[in-house]
N, C-alpha and C positions, 0 to 999 in steps of 0.2 A: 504494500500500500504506500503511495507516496501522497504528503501533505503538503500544501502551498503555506504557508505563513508568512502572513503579510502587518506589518507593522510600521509605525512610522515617529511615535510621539515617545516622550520619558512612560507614562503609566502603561504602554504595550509591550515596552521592553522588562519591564518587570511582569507582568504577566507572561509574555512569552518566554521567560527564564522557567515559571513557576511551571509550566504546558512540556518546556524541551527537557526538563528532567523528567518527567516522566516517561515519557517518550522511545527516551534512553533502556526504558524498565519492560519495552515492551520490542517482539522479535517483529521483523519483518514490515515494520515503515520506518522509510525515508521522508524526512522533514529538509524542505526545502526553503530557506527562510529570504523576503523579500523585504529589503528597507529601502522604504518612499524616497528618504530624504526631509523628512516634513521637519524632523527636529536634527539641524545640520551641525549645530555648537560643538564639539566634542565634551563639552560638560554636561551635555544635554543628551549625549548618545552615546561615542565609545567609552566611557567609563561605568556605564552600565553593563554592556557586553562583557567590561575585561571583569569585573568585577565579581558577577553571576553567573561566570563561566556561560554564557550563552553563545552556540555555535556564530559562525560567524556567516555574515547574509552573503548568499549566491552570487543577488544580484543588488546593487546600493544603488538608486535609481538620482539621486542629488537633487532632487524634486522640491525645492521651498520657493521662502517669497511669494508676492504676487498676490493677487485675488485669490478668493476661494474659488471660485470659477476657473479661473486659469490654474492654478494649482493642480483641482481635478478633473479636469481635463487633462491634463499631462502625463496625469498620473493614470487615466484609463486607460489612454492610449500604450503607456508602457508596460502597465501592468497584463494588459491581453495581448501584447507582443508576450511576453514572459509563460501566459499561462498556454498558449498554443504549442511554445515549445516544450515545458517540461509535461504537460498532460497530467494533472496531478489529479486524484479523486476525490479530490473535497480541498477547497480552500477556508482557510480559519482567517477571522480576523475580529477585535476584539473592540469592544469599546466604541467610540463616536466620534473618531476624528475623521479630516479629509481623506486620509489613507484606509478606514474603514469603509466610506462608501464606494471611494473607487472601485477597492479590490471587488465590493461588492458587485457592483455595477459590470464590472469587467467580466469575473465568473459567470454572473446568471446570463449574457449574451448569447454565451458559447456553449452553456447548460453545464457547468461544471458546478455541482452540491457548496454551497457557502454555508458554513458553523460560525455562527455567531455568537460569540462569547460575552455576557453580560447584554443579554438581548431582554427587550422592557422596560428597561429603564426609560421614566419618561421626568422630565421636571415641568409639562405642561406649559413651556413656555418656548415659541416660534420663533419669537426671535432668534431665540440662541441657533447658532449654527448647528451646534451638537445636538440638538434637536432634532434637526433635520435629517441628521445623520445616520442617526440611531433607527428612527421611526423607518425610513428609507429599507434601510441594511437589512431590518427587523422584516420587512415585506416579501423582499427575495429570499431568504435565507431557507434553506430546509431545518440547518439544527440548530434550535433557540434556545440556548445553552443559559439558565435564568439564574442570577445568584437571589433571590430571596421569594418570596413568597407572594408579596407585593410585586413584583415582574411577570409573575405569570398570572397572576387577577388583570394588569395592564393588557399584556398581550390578551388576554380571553375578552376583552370589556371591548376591544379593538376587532372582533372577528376572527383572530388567529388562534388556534393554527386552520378554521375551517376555509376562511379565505387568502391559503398559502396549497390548498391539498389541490393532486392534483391525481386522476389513476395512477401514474408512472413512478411520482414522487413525493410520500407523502411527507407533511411538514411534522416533525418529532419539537413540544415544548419538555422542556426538565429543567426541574429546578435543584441543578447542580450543587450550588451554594458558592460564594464566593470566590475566585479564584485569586484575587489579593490576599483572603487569610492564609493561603498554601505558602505565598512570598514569605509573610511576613513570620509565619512559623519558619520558615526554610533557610531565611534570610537573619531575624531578628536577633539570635543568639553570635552569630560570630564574631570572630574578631579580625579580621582581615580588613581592617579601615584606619582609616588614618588619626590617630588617636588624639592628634592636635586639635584636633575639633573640638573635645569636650574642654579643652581651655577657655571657651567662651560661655561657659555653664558659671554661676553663680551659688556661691552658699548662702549667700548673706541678704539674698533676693529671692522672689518669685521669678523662674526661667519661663518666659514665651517665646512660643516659634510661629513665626511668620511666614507666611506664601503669600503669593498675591500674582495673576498671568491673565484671569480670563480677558479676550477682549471686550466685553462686555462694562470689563472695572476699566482697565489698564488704558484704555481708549477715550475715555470719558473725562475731561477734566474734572469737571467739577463731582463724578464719583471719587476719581482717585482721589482730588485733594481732600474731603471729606475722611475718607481711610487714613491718608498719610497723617491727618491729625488728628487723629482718632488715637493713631497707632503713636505718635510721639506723646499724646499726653498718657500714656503708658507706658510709655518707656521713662517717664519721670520718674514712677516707683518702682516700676520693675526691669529686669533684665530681659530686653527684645532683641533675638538674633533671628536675622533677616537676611535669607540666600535670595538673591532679586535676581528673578528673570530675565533673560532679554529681551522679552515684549516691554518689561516693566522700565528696567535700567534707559532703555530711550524714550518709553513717553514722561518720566519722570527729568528728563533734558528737555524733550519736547515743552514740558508744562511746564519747565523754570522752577520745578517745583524742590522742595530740600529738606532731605529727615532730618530728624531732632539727632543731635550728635551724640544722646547717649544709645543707640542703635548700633547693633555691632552687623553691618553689614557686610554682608559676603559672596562668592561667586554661585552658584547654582552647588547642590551638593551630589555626592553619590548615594544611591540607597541606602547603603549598609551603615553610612553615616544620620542618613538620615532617621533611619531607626532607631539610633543608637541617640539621637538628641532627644526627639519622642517620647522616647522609653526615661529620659530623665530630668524631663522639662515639667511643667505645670499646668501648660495650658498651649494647646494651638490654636491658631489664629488663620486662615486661608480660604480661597476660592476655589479649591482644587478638590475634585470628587472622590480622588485615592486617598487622599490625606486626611481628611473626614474619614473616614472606615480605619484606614491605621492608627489613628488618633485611638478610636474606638479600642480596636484589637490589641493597644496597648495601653490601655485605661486611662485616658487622659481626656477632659474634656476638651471638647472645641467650640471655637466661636467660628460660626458660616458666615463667610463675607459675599452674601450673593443673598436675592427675593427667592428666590427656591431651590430646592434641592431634590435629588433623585432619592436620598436616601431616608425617606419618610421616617422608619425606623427607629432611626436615631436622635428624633425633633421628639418623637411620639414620650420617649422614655427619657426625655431630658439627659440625652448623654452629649448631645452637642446644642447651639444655639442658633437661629436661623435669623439675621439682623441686617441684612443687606450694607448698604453702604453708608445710613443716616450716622453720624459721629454720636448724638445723646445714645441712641439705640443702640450701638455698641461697645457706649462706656456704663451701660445699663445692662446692658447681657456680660459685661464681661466679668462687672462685681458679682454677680450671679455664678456664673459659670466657673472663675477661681479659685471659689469655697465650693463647689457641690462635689460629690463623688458620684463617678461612670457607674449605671446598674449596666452588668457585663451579662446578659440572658444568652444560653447557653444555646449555640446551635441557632441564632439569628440570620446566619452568614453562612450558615453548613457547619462543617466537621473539619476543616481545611483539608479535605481528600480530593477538592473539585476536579485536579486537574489526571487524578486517577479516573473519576468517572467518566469525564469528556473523554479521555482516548478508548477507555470500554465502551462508548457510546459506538463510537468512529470506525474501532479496530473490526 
């Protein structure tokens, strides 16, 4: 059996670390792995690879910049040069970026089976591109690989899998569970990272970690500026360490805009570091959908910097806070959520086996 994997942003390359070991565990498929290019930094991409021993991609397609239109487009067109040549049985691809729907778009032309990983998820809002994405991906795909329970009520309320079936090929929903808590099981314990990092952790403080990318914030003036001072008048009492993107790092040039100088900012991190600050910090702070869940998986509450989230879950049972960009509203969630303790319910997210199950889905 041969797989296509196609990936392109930082949270696919950790999932498809969590997918290529198992992979390993099983005889008789070849995994053929496909990077868009979408995330081109090297802090953004090969030091994930080196780091999570993830084979290394076939084909690196240098795909960024640009429109999201021209983007995928570029990316269809190279990705079905790719998939004509290798013939693979099923293309996987994960999540809701550009390089998700391409791949998508690409396989169901030519009828080649698409698994889509964390399929359902919806945050009910159109704007977002990732929206678009997901919903899309989620229509062609035969295997709708769901991490929670809430993903497969989404897809059922949407008509799938009835309006995916077809005699030939029927559409398979399961709800896998998670395939971020496989990472961060798999990943969270090690010690193979750069230990300087935790030089930026404080005794004598409350530690916050910061993210901040979507373009939705990062775009926005008067979002951003709103967060950035949000986030410096907490850094007056606590310890805010802050790896800035490079969406962020130029609209923050762009906007003239300037963190409070007790901010310890830094360049994009590796995972294995990034766990490792998580795991000993107080409280995250981000717009990022992975980081919300590993927040979780390692007990720490979060403040959501975004009007909605996929991860209902976790708003439901106050283990994270959902406060968008308004500065009172989340210097209000955040007094809130620095004192509270994560209720950690058991099997919300699966067993962290998902990435066993998907290839016994597949194999």
């Amino acid at each position: 059996m041969k797989i296509c994997t196609v990936v392109g942003a930082r949270p696919q390359f950790i999932k498809a670390a969590a997918l290529s070991q198992q992979i390993k565990n099983f005889n008789g498929i070849n995994e053929v792995i496909v990077h868009t290019g979408q995330h081109y930094d090297p802090q953004m991409s090969d030091v994930f690879f080196e780091q999570m021993s993830i084979p290394r991609p076939v084909y690196n397609l240098a795909i960024n910049g640009g429109s999201h239109g021209s983007m995928t487009g570029k990316m269809i067109q190279h990705i079905e040069h790719i998939l004509l040549i290798e013939n693979p049985d099923c293309v996987v691809v994960f999540g809701d970026t550009n390089s998700t729907l391409s791949a998508a778009i690409a396989a169901s032309k030519i009828g080649i089976p698409i698994a889509h990983i964390e399929a359902g998820l919806r945050s009910f809002n159109m704007s977002m591109p990732e929206e678009i994405n997901r919903i899309l991906t989620d229509r062609v795909s035969k295997f709708l690989f769901c991490p929670t329970k809430t993903a497969v009520y989404n897809l059922a309320n949407e008509g799938i899998p009835s309006v995916n079936l077809s005699k030939n090929i029927p559409c398979i929903v399961e709800n896998t569970g998670d395939i971020m808590y496989d990472a961060v099981k798999m990943f969270g314990n090690s010690e193979s990272f750069d230990k300087t990092i935790l030089n930026r952790l404080r005794s004598d403080k409350k530690n916050i970690f910061v993210t901040l990318h979507r373009q939705e914030n990062v775009d926005s003036p008067d979002k951003l500026t709103s967060m950035i001072n949000a986030i410096g008048s907490i850094a007056q009492e606590a310890n805010v360490i802050f790896p800035i993107h490079p969406r962020t790092k130029n609209s923050l040039k762009k906007f003239k805009l300037n963190l409070h100088p007790n901010i310890q900012v830094s360049n994009p991190l590796g995972y294995i570091e990034l766990l490792q600050i998580v795991k000993r910090c107080d409280l995250v702070m981000t717009d990022s959908g992975g980081l919300q869940k590993e927040a979780y998986f390692l007990k720490k509450p979060a403040i959501i910097l975004r009007e909605q989230t996929e991860w209902l879950e976790l708003i439901e049972q106050n283990s994270a806070f959902l406060c968008g960009s308004d500065l009172d509203m989340i210097l209000s969630k955040y007094r809130k959520a620095i004192n509270s303790d994560v209720v950690h319910r058991s099997n919300l997210f699966g067993a962290g086996d998902t990435s066993q199950r998907i290839i016994s889905f597949l194999h």
